[in-house]
Every structure is written in structure tokens, then in C-alpha cells.
MARBA-481050 format. One record per atom (N, C-alpha, C): atom name; chain; x, y, z; residue in three letters. Coordinates in Angstrom, 2 decimals. Example, Ala and Ser with C-alpha at 12.3 -4.5 7.8 and 13.67 -1.06 7.14 Angstrom:
2
(atom "N","A",(13.19,-5.69,7.80),"ALA")
(atom "CA","A",(12.30,-4.50,7.80),"ALA")
(atom "C","A",(13.20,-3.30,7.80),"ALA")
(atom "N","A",(12.85,-2.25,7.08),"SER")
(atom "CA","A",(13.67,-1.06,7.14),"SER")
(atom "C","A",(12.90,0.03,7.87),"SER")
//
This chain:
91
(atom "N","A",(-64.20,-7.60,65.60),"UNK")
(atom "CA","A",(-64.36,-6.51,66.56),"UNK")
(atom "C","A",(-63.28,-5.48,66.31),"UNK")
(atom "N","A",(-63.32,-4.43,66.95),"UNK")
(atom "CA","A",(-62.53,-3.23,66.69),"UNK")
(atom "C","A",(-60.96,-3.38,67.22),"UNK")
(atom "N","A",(-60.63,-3.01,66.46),"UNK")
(atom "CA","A",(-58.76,-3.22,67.00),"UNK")
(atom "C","A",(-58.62,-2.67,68.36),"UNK")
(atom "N","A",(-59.10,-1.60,68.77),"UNK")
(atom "CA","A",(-58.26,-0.46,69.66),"UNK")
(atom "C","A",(-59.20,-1.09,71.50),"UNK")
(atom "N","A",(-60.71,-1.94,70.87),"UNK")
(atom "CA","A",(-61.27,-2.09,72.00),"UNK")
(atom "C","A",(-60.80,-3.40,72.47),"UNK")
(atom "N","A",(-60.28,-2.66,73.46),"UNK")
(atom "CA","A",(-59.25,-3.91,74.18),"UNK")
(atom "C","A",(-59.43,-3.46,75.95),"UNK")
(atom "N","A",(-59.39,-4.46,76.96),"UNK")
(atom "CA","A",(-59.75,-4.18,78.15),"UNK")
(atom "C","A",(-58.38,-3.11,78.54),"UNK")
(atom "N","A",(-59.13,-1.98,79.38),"UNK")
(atom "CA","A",(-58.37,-1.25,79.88),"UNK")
(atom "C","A",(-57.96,-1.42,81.36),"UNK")
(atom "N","A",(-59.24,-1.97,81.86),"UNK")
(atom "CA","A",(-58.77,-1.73,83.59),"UNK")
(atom "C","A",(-57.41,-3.25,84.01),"UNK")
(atom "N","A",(-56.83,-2.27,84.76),"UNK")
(atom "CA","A",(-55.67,-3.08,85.26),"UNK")
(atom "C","A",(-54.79,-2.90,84.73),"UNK")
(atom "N","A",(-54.59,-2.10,83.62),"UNK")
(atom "CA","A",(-53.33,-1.96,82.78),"UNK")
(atom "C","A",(-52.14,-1.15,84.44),"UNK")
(atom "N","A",(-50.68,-1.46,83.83),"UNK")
(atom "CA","A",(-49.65,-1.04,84.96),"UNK")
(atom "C","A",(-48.96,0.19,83.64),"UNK")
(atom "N","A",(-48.72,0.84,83.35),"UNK")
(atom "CA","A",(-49.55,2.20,84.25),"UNK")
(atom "C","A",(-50.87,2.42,84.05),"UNK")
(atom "N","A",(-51.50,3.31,84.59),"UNK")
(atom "CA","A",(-52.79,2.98,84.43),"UNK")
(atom "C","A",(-53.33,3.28,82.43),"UNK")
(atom "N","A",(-54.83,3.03,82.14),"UNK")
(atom "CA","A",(-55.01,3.72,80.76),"UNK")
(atom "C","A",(-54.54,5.17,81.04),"UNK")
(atom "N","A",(-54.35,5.43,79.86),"UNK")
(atom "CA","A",(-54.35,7.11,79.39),"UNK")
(atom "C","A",(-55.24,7.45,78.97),"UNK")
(atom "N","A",(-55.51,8.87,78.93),"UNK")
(atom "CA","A",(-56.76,9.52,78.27),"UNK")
(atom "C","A",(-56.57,9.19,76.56),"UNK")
(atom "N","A",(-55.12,9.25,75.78),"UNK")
(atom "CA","A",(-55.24,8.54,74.92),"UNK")
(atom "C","A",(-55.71,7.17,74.41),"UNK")
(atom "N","A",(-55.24,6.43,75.36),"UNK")
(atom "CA","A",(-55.92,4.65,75.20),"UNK")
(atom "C","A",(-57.52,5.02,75.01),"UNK")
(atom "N","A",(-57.81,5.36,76.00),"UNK")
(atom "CA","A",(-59.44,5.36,76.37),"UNK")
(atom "C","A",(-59.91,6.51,74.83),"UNK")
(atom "N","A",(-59.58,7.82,74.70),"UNK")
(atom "CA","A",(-60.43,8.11,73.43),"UNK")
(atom "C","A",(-59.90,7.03,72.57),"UNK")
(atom "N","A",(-59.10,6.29,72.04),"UNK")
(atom "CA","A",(-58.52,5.57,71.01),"UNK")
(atom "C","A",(-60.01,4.38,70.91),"UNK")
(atom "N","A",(-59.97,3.85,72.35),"UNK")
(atom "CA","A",(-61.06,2.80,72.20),"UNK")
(atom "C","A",(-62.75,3.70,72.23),"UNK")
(atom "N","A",(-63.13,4.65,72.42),"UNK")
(atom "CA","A",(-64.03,5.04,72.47),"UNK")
(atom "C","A",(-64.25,5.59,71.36),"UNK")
(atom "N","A",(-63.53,6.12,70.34),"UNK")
(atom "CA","A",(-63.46,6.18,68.83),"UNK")
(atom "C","A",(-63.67,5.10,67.81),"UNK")
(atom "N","A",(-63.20,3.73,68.57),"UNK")
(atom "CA","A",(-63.38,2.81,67.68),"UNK")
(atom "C","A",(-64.88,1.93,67.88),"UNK")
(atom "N","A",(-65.55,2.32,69.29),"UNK")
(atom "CA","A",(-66.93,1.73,69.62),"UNK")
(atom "C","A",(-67.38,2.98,68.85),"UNK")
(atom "N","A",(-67.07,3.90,68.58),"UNK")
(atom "CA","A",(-68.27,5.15,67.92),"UNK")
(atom "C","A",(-68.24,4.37,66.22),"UNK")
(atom "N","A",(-67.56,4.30,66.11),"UNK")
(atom "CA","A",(-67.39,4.12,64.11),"UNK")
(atom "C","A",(-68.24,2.68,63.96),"UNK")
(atom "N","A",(-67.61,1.81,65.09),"UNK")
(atom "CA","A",(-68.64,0.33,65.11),"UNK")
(atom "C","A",(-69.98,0.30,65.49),"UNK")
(atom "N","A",(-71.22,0.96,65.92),"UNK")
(atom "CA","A",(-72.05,1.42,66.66),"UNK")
(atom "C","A",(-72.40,1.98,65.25),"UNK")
(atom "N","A",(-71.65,3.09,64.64),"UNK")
(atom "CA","A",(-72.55,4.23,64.10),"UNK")
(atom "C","A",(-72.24,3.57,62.58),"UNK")
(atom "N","A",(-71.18,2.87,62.23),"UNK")
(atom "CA","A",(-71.06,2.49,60.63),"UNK")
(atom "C","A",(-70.15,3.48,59.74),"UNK")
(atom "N","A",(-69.85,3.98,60.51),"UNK")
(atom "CA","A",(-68.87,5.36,59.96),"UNK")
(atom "C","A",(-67.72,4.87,59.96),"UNK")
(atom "N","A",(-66.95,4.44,58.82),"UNK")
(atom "CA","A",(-65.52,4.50,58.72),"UNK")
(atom "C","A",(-64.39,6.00,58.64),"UNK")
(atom "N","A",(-65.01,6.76,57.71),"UNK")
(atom "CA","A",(-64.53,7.91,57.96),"UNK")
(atom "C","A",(-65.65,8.80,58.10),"UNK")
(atom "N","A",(-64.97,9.40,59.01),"UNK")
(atom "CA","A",(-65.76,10.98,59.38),"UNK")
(atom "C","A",(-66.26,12.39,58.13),"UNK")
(atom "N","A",(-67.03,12.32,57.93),"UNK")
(atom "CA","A",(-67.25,13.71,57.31),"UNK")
(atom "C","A",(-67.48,14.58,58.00),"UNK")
(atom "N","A",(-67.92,16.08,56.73),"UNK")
(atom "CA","A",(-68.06,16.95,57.72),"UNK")
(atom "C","A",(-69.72,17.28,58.03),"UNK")
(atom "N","A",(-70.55,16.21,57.63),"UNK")
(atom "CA","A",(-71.81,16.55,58.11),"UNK")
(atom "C","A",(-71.71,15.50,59.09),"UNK")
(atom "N","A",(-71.01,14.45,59.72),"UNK")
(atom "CA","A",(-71.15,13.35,60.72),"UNK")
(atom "C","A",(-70.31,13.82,61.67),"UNK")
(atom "N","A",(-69.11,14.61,61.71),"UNK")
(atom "CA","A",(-67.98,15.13,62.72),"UNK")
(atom "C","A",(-69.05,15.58,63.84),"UNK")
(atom "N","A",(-69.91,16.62,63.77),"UNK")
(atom "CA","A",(-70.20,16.98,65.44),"UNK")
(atom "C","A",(-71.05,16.01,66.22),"UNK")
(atom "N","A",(-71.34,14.92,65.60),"UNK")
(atom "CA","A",(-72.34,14.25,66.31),"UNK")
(atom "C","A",(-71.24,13.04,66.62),"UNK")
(atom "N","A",(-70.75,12.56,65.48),"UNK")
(atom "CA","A",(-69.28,11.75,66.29),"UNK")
(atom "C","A",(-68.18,12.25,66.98),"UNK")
(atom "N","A",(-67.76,13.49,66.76),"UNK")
(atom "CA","A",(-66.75,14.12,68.16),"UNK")
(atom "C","A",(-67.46,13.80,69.30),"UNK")
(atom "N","A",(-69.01,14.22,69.59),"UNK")
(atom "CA","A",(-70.08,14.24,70.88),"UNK")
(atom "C","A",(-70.21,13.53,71.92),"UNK")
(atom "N","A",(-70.25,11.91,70.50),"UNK")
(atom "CA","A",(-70.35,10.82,71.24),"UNK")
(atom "C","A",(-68.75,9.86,71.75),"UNK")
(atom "N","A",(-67.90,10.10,71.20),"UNK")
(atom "CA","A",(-66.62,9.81,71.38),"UNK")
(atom "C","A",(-66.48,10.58,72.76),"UNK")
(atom "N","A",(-66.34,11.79,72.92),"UNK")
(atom "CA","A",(-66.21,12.59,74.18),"UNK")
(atom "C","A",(-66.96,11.85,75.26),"UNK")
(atom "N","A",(-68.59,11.75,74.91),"UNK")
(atom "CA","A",(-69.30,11.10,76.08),"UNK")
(atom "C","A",(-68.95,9.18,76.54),"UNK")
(atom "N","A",(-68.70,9.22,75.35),"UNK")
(atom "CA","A",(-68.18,7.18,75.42),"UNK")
(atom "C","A",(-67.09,7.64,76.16),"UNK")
(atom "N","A",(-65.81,8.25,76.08),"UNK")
(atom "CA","A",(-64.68,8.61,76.57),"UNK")
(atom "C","A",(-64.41,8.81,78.04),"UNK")
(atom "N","A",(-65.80,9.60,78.32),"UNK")
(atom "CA","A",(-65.71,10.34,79.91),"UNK")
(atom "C","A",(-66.83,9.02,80.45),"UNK")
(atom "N","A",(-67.52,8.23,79.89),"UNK")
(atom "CA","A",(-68.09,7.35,80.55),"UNK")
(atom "C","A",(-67.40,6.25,81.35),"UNK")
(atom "N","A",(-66.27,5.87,80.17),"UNK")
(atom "CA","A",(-65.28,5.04,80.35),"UNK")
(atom "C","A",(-64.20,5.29,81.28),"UNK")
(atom "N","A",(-64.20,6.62,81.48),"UNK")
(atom "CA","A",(-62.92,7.47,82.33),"UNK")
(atom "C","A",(-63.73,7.02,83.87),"UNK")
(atom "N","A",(-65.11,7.72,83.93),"UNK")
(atom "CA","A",(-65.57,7.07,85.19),"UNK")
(atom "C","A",(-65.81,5.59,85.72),"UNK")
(atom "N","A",(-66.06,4.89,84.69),"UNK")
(atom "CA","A",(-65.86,3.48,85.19),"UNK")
(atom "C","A",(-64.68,2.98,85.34),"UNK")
(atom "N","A",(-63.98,3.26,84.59),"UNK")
(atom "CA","A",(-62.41,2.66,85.45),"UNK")
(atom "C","A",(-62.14,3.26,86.54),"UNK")
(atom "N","A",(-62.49,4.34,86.64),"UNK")
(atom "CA","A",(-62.13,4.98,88.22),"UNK")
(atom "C","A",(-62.96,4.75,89.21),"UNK")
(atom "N","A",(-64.01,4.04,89.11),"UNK")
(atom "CA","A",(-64.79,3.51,90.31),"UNK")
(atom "C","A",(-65.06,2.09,90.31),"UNK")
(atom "N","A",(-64.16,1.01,89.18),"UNK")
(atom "CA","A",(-64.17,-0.24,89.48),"UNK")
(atom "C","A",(-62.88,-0.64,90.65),"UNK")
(atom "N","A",(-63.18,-1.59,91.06),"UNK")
(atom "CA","A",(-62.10,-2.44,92.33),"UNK")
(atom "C","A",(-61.08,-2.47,91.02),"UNK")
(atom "N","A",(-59.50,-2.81,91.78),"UNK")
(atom "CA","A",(-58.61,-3.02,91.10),"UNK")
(atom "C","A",(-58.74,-4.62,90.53),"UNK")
(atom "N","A",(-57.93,-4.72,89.63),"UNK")
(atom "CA","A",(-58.24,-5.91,89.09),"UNK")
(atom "C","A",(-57.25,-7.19,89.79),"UNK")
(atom "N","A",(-57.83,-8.66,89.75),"UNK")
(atom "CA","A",(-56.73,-9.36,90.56),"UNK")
(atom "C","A",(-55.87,-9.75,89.62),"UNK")
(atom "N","A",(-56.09,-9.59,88.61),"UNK")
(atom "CA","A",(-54.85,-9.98,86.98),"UNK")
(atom "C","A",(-55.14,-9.00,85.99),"UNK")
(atom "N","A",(-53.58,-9.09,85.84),"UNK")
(atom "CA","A",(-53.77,-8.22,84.77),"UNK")
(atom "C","A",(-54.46,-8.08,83.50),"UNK")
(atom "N","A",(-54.60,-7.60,82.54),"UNK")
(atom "CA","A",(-55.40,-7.93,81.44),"UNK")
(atom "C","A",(-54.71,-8.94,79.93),"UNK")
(atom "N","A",(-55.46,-9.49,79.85),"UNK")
(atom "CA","A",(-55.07,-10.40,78.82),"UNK")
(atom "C","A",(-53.95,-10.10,77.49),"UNK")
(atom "N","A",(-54.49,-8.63,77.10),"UNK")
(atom "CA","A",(-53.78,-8.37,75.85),"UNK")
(atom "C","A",(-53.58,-6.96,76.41),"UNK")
(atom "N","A",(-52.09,-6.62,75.34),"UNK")
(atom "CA","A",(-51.56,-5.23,75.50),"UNK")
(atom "C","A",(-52.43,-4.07,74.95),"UNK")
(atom "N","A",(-52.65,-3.14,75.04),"UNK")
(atom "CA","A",(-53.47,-2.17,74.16),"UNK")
(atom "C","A",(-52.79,-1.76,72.57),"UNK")
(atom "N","A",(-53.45,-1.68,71.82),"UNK")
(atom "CA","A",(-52.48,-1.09,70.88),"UNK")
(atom "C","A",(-51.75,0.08,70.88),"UNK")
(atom "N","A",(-51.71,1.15,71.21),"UNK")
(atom "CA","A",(-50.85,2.42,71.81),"UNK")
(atom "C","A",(-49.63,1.69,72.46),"UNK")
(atom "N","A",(-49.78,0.72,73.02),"UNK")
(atom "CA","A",(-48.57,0.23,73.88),"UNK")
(atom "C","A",(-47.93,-0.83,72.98),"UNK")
(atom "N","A",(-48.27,-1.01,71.96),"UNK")
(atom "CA","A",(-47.45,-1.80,70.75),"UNK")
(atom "C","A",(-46.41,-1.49,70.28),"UNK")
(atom "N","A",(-45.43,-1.84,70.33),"UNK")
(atom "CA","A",(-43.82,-0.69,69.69),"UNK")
(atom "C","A",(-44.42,-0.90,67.96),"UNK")
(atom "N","A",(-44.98,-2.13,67.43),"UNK")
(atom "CA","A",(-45.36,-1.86,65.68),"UNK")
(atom "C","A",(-46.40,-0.31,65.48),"UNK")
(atom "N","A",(-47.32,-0.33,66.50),"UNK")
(atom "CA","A",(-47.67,0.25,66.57),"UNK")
(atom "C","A",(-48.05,2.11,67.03),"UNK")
(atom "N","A",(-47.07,2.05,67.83),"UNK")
(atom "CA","A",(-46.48,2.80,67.84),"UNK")
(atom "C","A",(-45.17,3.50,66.84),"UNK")
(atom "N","A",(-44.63,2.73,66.14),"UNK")
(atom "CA","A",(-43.65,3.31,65.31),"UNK")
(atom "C","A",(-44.23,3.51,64.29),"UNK")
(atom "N","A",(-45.51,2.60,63.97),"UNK")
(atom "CA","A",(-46.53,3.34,62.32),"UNK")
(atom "C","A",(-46.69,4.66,63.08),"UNK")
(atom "N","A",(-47.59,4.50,64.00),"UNK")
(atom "CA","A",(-48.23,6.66,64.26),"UNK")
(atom "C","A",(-46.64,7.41,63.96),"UNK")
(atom "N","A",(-45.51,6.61,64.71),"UNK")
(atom "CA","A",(-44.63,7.76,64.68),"UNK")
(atom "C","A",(-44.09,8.79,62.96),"UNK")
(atom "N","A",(-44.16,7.00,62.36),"UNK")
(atom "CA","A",(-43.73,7.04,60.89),"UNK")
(atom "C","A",(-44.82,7.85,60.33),"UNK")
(atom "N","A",(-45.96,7.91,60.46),"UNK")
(atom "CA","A",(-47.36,8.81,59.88),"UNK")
(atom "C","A",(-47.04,10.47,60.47),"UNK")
(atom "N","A",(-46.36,10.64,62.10),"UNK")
(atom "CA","A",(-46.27,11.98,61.75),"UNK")
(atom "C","A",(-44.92,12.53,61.11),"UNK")
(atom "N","A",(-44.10,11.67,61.16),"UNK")
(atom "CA","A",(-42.78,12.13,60.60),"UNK")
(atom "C","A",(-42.60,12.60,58.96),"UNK")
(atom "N","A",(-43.80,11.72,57.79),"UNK")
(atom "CA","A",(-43.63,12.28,56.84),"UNK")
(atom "C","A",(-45.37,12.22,56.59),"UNK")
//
């Protein structure tokens, strides 16, 4: 399964709009078979990333809070992971 799709609701602080496109990018590429984006596949995968994104934005905001927290950390909230993106924009 996809790295980034990992449960969001219940996270302390809540998801970010980053977490959530991160995982809604990675159900678009798994779904559609697209590892990388071209430029004849970009407007129809930006489309659906946006709509997976804002789908996901409304269901966490209208589920009950959770009584435990979630099992695993998200990857954004990984310090390995986070210090690769950092190291990717630094050089």
C-alpha cells in the first residue's frame, strides 16, 4: 500500500492540508497507475488529487473525535522524513 496513506483522524495536532494532499496524491497514483506525472496526465491528476483532498478535508471534519489515537505517525511527521524533503530543497 502507499506510504503517505496512513489514518489521519485523531492525529494531536490536527492533519494539515499538507498531510491530507500528501495522502490524497498517493491514493491518485495507486488508483490511476501513474508513478510520475506527465504533461498529458497532470490536469486530470491535479483534478482528482484536489477532489480526493477536499473529500477527505470534509470527512475528517464531520467524523466524532476519535477515542485513540491513531496507530502510526504520518510520514510528514517523521523527523527521517522530514529531513530528506528538507535535504531535497536545500540542494
Amino acid at each position: 500500500m502507499c506510504r503517505n496513506i496512513t489514518v489521519l483522524r485523531g492525529l494531536e495536532p490536527p492533519a494539515t492540508a499538507e498531510e491530507i494532499e500528501a495522502a490524497a496524491t498517493q491514493y491518485v497514483r495507486k488508483v490511476a497507475g501513474i508513478s510520475k506525472v506527465s504533461d498529458t496526465t497532470r490536469d486530470a491528476f491535479d483534478a482528482a488529487v484536489a477532489e480526493v483532498a477536499a473529500a477527505t478535508t470534509r470527512l475528517l471534519e464531520q467524523l466524532p473525535p476519535r477515542k485513540q489515537p491513531p496507530p502510526t505517525v504520518p510520514p510528514l511527521r517523521r523527523p527521517e522524513v522530514v529531513a530528506r524533503i528538507q535535504g531535497r530543497s536545500a540542494g
